[in-house]
C-alpha positions, 0 to 999 in steps of 0.5 A, a space after each residue: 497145078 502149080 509150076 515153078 519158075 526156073 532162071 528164065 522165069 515161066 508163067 501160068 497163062 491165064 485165059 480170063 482177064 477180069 477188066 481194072 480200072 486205073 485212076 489217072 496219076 502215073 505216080 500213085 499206081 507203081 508200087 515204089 518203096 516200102 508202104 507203095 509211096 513215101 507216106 507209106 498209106 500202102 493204098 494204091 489207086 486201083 481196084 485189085 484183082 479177084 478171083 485169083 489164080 495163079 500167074 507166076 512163082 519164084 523162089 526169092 530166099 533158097 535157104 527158107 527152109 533152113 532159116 526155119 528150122 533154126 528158128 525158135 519161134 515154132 518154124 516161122 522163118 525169122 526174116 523181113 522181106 523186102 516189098 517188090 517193087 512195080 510199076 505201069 510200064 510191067 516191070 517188076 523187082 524182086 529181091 534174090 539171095 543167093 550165096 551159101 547157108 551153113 545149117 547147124 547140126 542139130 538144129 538150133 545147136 549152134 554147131 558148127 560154128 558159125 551156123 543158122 541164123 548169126 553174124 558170121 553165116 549171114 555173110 556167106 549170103 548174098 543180097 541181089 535185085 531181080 529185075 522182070 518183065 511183063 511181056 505178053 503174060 509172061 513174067 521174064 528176066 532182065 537183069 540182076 544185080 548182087 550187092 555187096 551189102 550185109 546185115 549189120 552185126 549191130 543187129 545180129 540177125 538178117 534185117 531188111 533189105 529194101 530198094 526204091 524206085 524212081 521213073 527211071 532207077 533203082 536205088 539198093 542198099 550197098 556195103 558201108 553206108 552207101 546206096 548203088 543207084 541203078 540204070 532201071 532198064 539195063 541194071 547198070 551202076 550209075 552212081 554209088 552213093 556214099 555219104 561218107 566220101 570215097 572211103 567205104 566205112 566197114 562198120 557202116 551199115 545203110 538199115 531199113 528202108 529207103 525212101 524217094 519223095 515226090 521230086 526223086 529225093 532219097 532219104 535213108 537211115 546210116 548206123 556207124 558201130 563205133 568203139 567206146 572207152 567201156 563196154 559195148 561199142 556205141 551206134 553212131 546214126 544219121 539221116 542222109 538226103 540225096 537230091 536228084 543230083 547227087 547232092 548229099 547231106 546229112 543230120 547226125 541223131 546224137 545232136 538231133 533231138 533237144 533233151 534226148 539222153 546222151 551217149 554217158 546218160 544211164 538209161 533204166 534197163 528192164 528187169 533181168 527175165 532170167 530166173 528171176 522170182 516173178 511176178 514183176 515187178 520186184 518187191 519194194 526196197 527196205 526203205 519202201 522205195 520202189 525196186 528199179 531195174 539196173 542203169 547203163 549208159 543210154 549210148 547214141 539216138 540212131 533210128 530203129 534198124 529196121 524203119 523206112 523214113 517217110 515224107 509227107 506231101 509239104 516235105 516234112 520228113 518222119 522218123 523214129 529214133 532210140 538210144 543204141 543201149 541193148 538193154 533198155 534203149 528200146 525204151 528211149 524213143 523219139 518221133 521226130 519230124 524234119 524240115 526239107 532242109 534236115 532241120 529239126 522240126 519237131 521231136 516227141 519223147 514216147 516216154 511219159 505218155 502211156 499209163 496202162 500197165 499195172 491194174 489196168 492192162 496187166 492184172 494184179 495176181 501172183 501168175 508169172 506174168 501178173 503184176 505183184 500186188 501193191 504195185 503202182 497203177 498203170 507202171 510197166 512190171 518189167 521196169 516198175 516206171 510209166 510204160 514206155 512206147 518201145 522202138 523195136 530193132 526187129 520190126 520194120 514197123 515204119 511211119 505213116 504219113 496221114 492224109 491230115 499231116 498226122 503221124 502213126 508208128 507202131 511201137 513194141 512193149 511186153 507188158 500188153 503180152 508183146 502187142 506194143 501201140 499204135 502211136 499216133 501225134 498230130 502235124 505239131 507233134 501232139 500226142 493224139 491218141 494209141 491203140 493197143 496193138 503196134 508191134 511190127 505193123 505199118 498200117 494201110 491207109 484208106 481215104 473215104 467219105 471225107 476221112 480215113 481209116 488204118 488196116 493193122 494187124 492185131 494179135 493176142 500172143 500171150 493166149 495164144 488167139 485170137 488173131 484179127 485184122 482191124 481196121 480203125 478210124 482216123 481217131 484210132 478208134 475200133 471199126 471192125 475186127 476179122 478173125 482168123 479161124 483156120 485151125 489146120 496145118 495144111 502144105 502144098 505137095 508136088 503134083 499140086 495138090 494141098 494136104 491137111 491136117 487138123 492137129 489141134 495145135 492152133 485151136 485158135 487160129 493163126 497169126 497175121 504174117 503181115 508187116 505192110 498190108 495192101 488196101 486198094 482204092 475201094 477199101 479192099 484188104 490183101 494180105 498173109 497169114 501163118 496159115 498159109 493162105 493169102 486174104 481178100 477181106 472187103 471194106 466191111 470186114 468180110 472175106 472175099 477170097 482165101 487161096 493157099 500159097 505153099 506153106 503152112 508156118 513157114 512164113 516171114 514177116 512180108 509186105 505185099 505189093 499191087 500193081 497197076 493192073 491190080 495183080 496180087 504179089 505175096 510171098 511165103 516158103 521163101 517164094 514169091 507168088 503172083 496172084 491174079 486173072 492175068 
C-alpha cells in the first residue's frame, strides 16, 4: 500500500535488494543536470533496477491538480518539471513549490483575475530545491532553499526550472538573470551568480536548463524583456559561462549569427487560424502570385526559453536560437555550435532544408486541414513557403551531443499534425538527416556494437493515436516502435488500491508524457505515460514492467532520472515516485 511522505520524508522499506552493477567513472553515474550530462545522451552507466516497487513519494507541486483543471488540453497539467538531481554519495534534489495558487471560478473563466495558469498568479508561487538523503533505505531531508525566481512574463506560462550539480554545489536559477550556487551539503549561498553586475535586472529571467561541463563550467541561457520604438517589447538573449572561479563572460545572440534576421527585418507570420476559410493555404492572389501570411519585425535571436545548452566532450558548446517575434519567430531558428571560448563556431539556419508539406505529408483535399488543391509541392499550408523547423518556447526540447560529435534537436512544426523533426547536423554543421517526429523530446542516447541509437517518443495527434516510443539508428532511420495500448482511465484510491474504467475515450492508447527519457547501459528504456504508469521497455522494444503511479491524464511533461543503484525517480499527479528493490 502506498504511503505518503509528510516534512521528514518516510520510506517504504524494501526487504529484497536485487544486485546493481556500476561501471567505474564517478562522473557518469550521478545524475547531474537535464539529460543526466552536458551532452545530454540521458544514458546512464548502470543497469537499472527492476521488478519495481515502491520506495519513496512526495509531492513536489501541491497545486497539480489546480493547474490541471485550468488546463485546456483535457486535464493534463501544463507544466515541465525539472529532472531530480542525484548522485553516489545518495543525495537527492527535488524541486519543491510551494506559495499560494489562486484557482479560477469557474475553471478556465479567467475570473477572478488574476487566476489559473497566468502571469500575475504564477508569481504567487515559489520555486525551492529539496535536498534528501539516503540513510539506511530511508529517503530523509536535509535542506531546502527557496529562490526568488520566477517565470518570465516573456513566456507567459510556468516554464522550466532546472538546477545542476557539481561534486560539491548546487547551481538554482535565481531572480533577474542570476544563478545562486549552493554549498551541497548544508544548502548554503555561496555565491550569486550574476552576469550583469550588482544590479538585479527585473526584466532578466535565467530560462531552461543549466548545464555544468566536465571541468565545473556552467553555461545557461539569459533573456532580458527590452522595450522598443513600436510594438511588443523585444527579447534581448545571451549566453553566459562561468568558470569555476567565478569568471563570467558572456555572447550576445543579436550580433552571434552571421545573416540571422535582425531586430527590424520582417519575418513572415503564419496564417491567422482564427475563422479563416481553410483549408491553408489561401487561394492565389489576383495576379497568380502565391498569398503569403502578413510580415512583422523578426525582433532579436535569443534561445528557446525552454533548452539546456550542451557541451561536447572537445568543449564545443550547442545551442538553438529563434528570432523573439510571437508570431512567426518560431520559424527563424538556428543551431548554433560555439567554441570554449564563446566564439562563433558554426550556425545552421533550420529554414531552407525541409520540403515535405504539401502533397507529401499533408494531403491535397478540401478537409479543414489538407492542403488547398493547386498548391506548391512540399511548402507548409500555414505560411504557403518551405516548411520551416520551428524552435518551440514551450518545449524543453534540448540538444543532443552524440557519441560522433553530431548534433540532434527536436523541433516543432503544425503541418505534420504537431509532430515537428528531429533534426540532426554533423560536427561541421551539415544537415544530415530528420526524422519526423521532434516536438518537446530530448532524445536518450545508447551506445552499442560500435554505433548508437536514440529513444523518442513518437506521437500521432492529430488522429488521436497511436502513441509509440521509437528507437532510431544513428542515421535516424526506424529500428523499432512500442505502442501504448492502455485504453482505460485508471486512478490510485486511498487505501492503496487502483480503480478503472474503461470508458472509450482513449481507443487508441495514451501519449507518452516523456520529455527526457532514461536508457540504462544494457539499452533498457524507463519512461511515463498519460496512462499513468511508468514503463520498463528492453533494447528489443519489448515491455519488461508496467507500474501505476497515481494518475491517470494528470501528467506534466517530465524527465526521468536513475541513480547509481539504479533506483527509478518518476513523477505524476504532482509527486515524485521512487521506483525500486531498495
Amino acid at each position: 500500500m502506498f504511503m505518503r511522505l509528510a516534512v521528514v520524508v518516510a520510506a517504504v522499506l524494501m526487504s529484497v535488494t536485487s544486485p546493481v552493477v556500476v561501471a567505474d567513472g564517478r562522473a557518469d553515474c550521478d545524475w547531474t543536470q537535464w539529460g543526466q550530462n552536458a551532452a545530454h545522451t540521458g544514458q546512464l552507466c548502470v543497469r537499472g533496477q527492476h521488478d519495481l516497487r515502491l520506495l519513496a513519494r512526495m509531492v513536489v507541486d501541491p497545486f497539480a491538480e489546480q493547474e490541471a483543471a485550468e488546463s485546456s488540453s483535457g486535464g493534463y497539467i501544463p507544466v515541465h518539471l525539472p529532472t531530480p538531481l542525484v548522485d553516489g554519495d545518495g543525495n537527492v534534489f527535488v524541486l519543491r513549490k510551494g506559495g499560494s495558487y489562486v484557482s479560477c471560478d469557474p475553471p478556465g473563466s479567467g475570473q477572478p483575475a488574476p487566476c489559473g495558469n497566468v502571469p500575475g498568479n504564477l508569481e504567487r508561487q515559489t520555486w525551492s530545491v529539496q535536498a534528501l538523503r539516503w540513510q539506511h533505505d530511508r529517503l530523509v531531508e536535509t535542506w531546502t532553499f527557496t529562490s526568488d525566481w520566477k517565470p518570465s512574463r516573456i513566456f507567459g506560462k510556468e516554464s522550466l526550472f532546472q538546477s545542476a550539480m557539481s561534486e560539491d554545489f548546487v547551481y538554482v536559477p535565481g531572480a533577474g538573470g542570476t544563478v545562486f550556487q549552493l554549498a551541497k551539503d548544508s544548502g548554503r549561498v555561496v555565491a550569486r551568480i550574476n552576469p550583469f553586475g550588482d544590479t538585479v535586472e527585473a526584466a532578466a529571467f535565467a530560462s531552461g536548463g543549466l548545464t555544468l561541463d566536465a571541468h565545473g563550467t556552467l553555461f545557461y541561457n539569459v533573456v532580458k524583456s527590452e522595450p522598443t520604438p513600436n510594438g511588443p517589447d523585444d527579447g534581448h538573449g545571451w549566453l553566459v559561462r562561468v568558470t569555476r572561479d567565478r569568471t563570467i563572460s558572456m555572447v550576445d545572440y543579436r550580433t552571434l549569427i552571421p545573416g540571422a534576421p535582425r531586430p527590424t527585418d520582417l519575418c513572415y507570420g503564419t496564417f491567422n487560424q482564427q475563422n479563416a476559410e481553410r483549408p491553408f493555404p489561401p487561394p492565389p492572389q489576383p495576379d497568380g502570385s502565391p498569398t503569403l501570411p502578413p510580415q512583422q519585425p523578426c525582433l532579436s535571436q535569443r534561445a528557446g526559453l525552454g533548452e539546456a545548452p550542451a557541451v561536447g566532450a572537445d568543449g564545443t558548446i550547442f545551442t538553438v536560437t529563434r528570432s523573439h517575434n510571437s508570431s512567426g519567430g518560431a520559424n527563424y531558428g538556428y543551431v548554433v555550435a560555439l567554441n570554449p571560448d564563446l566564439t562563433l563556431k558554426w550556425a545552421t539556419s533550420l529554414r531552407g532544408i525541409l520540403n515535405d508539406g504539401c502533397g507529401v505529408l499533408v494531403p491535397y483535399g478540401t478537409a479543414p486541414f489538407d492542403c488547398r488543391p493547386g498548391t506548391a509541392l512540399g511548402v507548409d499550408p500555414y505560411t504557403n513557403l518551405p516548411p520551416a523547423a520551428g524552435v518551440d518556447d514551450g518545449s524543453t526540447a534540448s540538444p543532443v551531443v552524440l557519441p560522433d560529435g553530431s548534433v540532434v534537436y527536436g523541433t516543432r512544426n503544425l503541418y505534420n499534425g504537431r509532430r515537428g523533426h528531429l533534426m540532426k547536423f554533423d560536427r561541421t554543421g551539415r544537415y544530415v538527416a530528420n526524422y519526423d517526429y521532434g516536438w518537446d523530446i530530448t532524445p536518450a542516447v545508447y551506445r552499442h556494437d560500435g554505433t548508437y541509437s536514440m529513444y523518442i517518443k513518437d506521437q500521432h495527434y492529430s488522429s488521436g493515436g497511436p502513441y509509440h516510443v521509437t528507437r532510431l539508428d544513428a542515421d535516424l532511420n526506424k529500428e523499432w516502435s512500442h505502442a501504448n495500448t492502455e485504453t482505460r482511465t485508471c486512478e490510485r484510491l486511498p487505501d492503496g488500491t487502483v480503480s478503472c474504467v474503461d470508458d472509450g475515450t482513449h481507443p487508441n492508447g495514451f501519449e507518452w508524457c516523456i520529455s527526457a527519457p532514461v536508457v540504462d547501459r544494457d539499452g533498457t528504456l524507463y519512461g511515463l505515460s498519460a496512462d499513468g504508469h511508468f514503463y520498463v521497455i528492453d533494447s528489443q522494444g519489448r515491455q519488461r514492467e508496467k507500474v501505476f503511479l497515481s494518475k491517470t491524464i494528470a501528467s506534466a511533461y517530465t524527465p526521468v532520472t536513475l541513480d547509481s543503484r539504479g533506483r527509478v525517480y518518476a513523477q505524476n499527479n504532482g509527486e515524485l515516485y521512487v521506483l525500486g528493490r531498495g
